[in-house]
C-alpha positions in Angstrom: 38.3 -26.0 19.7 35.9 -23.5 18.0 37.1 -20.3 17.7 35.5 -17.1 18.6 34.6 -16.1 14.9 33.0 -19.6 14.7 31.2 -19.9 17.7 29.3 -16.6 17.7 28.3 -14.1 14.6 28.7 -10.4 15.1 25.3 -8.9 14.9 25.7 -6.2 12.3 24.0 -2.6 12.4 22.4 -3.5 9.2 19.6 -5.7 11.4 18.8 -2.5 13.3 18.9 -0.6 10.1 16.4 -3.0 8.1 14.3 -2.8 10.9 13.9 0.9 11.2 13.3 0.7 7.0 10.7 -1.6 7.3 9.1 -0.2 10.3 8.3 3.4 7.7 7.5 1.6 4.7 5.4 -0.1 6.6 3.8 2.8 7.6 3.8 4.1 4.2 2.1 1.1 2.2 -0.8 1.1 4.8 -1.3 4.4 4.4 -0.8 5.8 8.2 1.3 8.8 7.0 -0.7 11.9 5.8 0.4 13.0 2.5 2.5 16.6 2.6 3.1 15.3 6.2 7.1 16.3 7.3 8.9 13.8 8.7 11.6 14.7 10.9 14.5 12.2 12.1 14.7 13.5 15.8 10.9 12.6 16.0 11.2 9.0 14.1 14.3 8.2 16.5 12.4 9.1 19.4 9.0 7.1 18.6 11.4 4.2 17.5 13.6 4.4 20.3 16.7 4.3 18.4 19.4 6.6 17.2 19.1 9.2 14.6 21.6 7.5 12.2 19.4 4.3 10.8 16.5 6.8 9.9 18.2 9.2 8.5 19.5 5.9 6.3 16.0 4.8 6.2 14.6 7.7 5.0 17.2 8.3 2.3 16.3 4.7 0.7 12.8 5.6 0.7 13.5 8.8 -1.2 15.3 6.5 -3.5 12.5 4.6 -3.9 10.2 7.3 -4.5 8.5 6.6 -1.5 9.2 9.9 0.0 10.2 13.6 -1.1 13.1 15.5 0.0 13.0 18.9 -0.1 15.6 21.8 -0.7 15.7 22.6 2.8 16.5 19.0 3.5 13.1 18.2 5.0 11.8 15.0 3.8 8.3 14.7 3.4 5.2 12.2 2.4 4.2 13.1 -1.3 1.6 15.3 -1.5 -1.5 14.2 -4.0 -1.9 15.3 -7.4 -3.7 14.5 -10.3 -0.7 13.6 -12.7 0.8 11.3 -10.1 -2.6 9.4 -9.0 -3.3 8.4 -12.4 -0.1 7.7 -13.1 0.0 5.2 -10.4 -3.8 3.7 -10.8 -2.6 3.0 -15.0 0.6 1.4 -13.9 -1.0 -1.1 -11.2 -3.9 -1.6 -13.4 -1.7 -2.9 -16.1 1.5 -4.8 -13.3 -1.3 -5.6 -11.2 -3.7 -7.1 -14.0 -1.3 -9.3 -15.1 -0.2 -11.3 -12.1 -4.0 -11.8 -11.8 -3.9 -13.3 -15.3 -0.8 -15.2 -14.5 -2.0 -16.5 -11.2 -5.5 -17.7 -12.6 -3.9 -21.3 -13.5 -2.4 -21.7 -10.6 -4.7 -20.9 -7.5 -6.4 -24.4 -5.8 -9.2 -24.7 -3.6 -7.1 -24.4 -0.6 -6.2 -20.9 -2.2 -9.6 -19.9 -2.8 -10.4 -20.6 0.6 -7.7 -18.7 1.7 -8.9 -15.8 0.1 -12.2 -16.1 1.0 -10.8 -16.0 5.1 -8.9 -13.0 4.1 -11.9 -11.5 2.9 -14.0 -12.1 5.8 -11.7 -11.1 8.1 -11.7 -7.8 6.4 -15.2 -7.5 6.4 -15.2 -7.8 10.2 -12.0 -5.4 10.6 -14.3 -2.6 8.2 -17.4 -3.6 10.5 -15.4 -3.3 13.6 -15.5 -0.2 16.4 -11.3 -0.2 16.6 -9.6 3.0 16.6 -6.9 0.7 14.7 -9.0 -0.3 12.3 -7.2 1.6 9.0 -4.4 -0.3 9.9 -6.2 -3.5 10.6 -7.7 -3.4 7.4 -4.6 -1.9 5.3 -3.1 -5.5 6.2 -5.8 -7.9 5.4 -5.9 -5.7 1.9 -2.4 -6.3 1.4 -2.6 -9.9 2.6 -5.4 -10.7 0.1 -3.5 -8.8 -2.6 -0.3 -10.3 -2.6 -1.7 -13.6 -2.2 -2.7 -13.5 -5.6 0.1 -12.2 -7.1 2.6 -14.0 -5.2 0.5 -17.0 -6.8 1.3 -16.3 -9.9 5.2 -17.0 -9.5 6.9 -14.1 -10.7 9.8 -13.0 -8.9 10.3 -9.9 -11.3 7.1 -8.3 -10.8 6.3 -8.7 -7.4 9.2 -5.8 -6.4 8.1 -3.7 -9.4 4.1 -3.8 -7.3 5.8 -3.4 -4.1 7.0 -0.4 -5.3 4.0 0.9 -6.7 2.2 0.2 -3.5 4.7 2.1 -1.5 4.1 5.0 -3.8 0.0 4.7 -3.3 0.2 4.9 0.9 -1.1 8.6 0.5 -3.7 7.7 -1.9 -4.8 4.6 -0.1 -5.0 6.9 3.2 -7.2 9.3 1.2 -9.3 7.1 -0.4 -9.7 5.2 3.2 -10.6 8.9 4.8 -13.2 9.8 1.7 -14.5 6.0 1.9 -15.6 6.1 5.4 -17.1 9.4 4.8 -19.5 7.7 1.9 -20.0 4.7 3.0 -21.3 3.7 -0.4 -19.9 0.3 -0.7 -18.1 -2.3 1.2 -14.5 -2.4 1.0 -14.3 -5.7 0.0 -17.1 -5.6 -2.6 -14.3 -6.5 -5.7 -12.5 -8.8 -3.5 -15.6 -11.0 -3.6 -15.9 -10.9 -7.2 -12.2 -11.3 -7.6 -12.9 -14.7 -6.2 -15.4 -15.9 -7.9 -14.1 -14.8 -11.4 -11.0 -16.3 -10.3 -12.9 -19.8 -9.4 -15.1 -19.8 -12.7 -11.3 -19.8 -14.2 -12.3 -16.3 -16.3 -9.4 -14.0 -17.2 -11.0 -11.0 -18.5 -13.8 -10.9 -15.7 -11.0 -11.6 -13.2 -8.5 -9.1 -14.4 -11.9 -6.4 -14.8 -12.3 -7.3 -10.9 -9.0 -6.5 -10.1 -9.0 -3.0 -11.8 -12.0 -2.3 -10.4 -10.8 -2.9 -6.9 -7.9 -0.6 -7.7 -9.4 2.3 -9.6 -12.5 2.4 -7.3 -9.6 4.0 -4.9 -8.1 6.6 -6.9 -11.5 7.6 -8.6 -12.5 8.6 -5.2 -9.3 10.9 -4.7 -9.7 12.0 -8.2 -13.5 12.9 -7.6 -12.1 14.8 -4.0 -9.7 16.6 -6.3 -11.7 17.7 -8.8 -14.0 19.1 -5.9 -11.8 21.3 -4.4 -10.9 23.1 -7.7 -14.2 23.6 -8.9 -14.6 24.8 -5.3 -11.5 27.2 -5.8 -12.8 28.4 -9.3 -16.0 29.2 -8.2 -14.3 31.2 -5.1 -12.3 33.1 -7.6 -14.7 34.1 -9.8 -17.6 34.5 -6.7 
């Protein structure tokens, strides 16, 4: 006779808890979370339809991780921009990011490449798309794409050390995202297409330039944004 220990696994809070975790650094990576924006736990537990205690866990992890801020009044916020962090951030995935490319070159197949290449076109439709969800929408297929690659190169040491980088870019991303579709200068999946075919001519310096270029294209448009609005400032100070 089974017992009752055997037959049936208590379901521990930690599943609820996960979930709640993953539900904000979700948010975070794909950028749906305004940078400086406060979060407060009543209002989390309320759209999550849970209790307050697995976000106030939540949110603690992603301070932890860097992911979020807390402040002396114990408000936890989203990051706010600055200079020193954003190129912080776009030198570190440059050089993490660049090398799972260069890892993963070897190892991609056709089926990979035309996986990509699926990924890539369905983010060209997303981007071409009237969907009010489309940040989101697009935010996926980005990550999708991304990790594909590096997830390729089969290194289970780096791939937490970009994860983490990625959760720390969400404000950036959602910047760039807001500044992009103000420009309009260039499709959003312009280096993904030359990521590809570097990667298919088996070139590592043309497919790691790709890669950085897809990256820093982001964070030169906050950086550009930035140095805007303090040449704006200066000129009101001294007007």
């Amino acid at each position: 006779m089974t017992s009752r220990r055997g037959a049936l696994s208590p379901v521990g809070r930690e599943t609820l808890h996960d979930r709640v975790y993953a539900e904000i650094r979700n948010s975070l990576i794909h950028g749906m979370l305004d940078a400086g924006a406060a979060l407060r736990i009543v209002d989390l537990a309320e759209t999550l339809q849970t209790s307050t205690m697995p976000v106030r866990e939540a949110l603690g992890r992603l301070v932890s991780e860097q992911a979020l801020e807390a402040l002396p009044n114990r408000t936890v916020r989203v990051p706010v921009i600055t200079r020193d962090k954003l190129d912080d951030l776009a030198r570190a995935r440059c050089l993490i990011e660049g090398e799972l490319v260069a890892q993963a070159l070897r190892r991609l197949t056709p089926e990979d490449f035309a996986a990509l290449r699926t990924l890539t076109e369905q983010c060209d439709a997303a981007f071409a798309a009237d969907d009010p969800d489309k940040p989101h929408h697009t935010s996926e297929l980005n990550h999708a794409f991304h990790f594909y690659i590096y997830r390729a190169a089969g290194s289970a040491v780096l791939i937490p050390v970009v994860e983490s980088l990625w959760l720390q870019s969400g404000p950036y991303v959602r910047a760039a995202a807001q500044i992009h579709d103000e420009l309009r200068d260039m499709s959003g999946t312009h280096h993904h297409w030359e990521l590809i075919e570097a990667l298919e001519r088996g070139e590592k310096a043309a497919s790691v330039k790709a890669l950085k270029d897809d990256i820093t294209r982001s964070f030169n448009l906050v950086r550009a944004r930035l140095m805007q609005s303090d040449a704006s400032e200066e000129a009101r100070a001294y007007g």
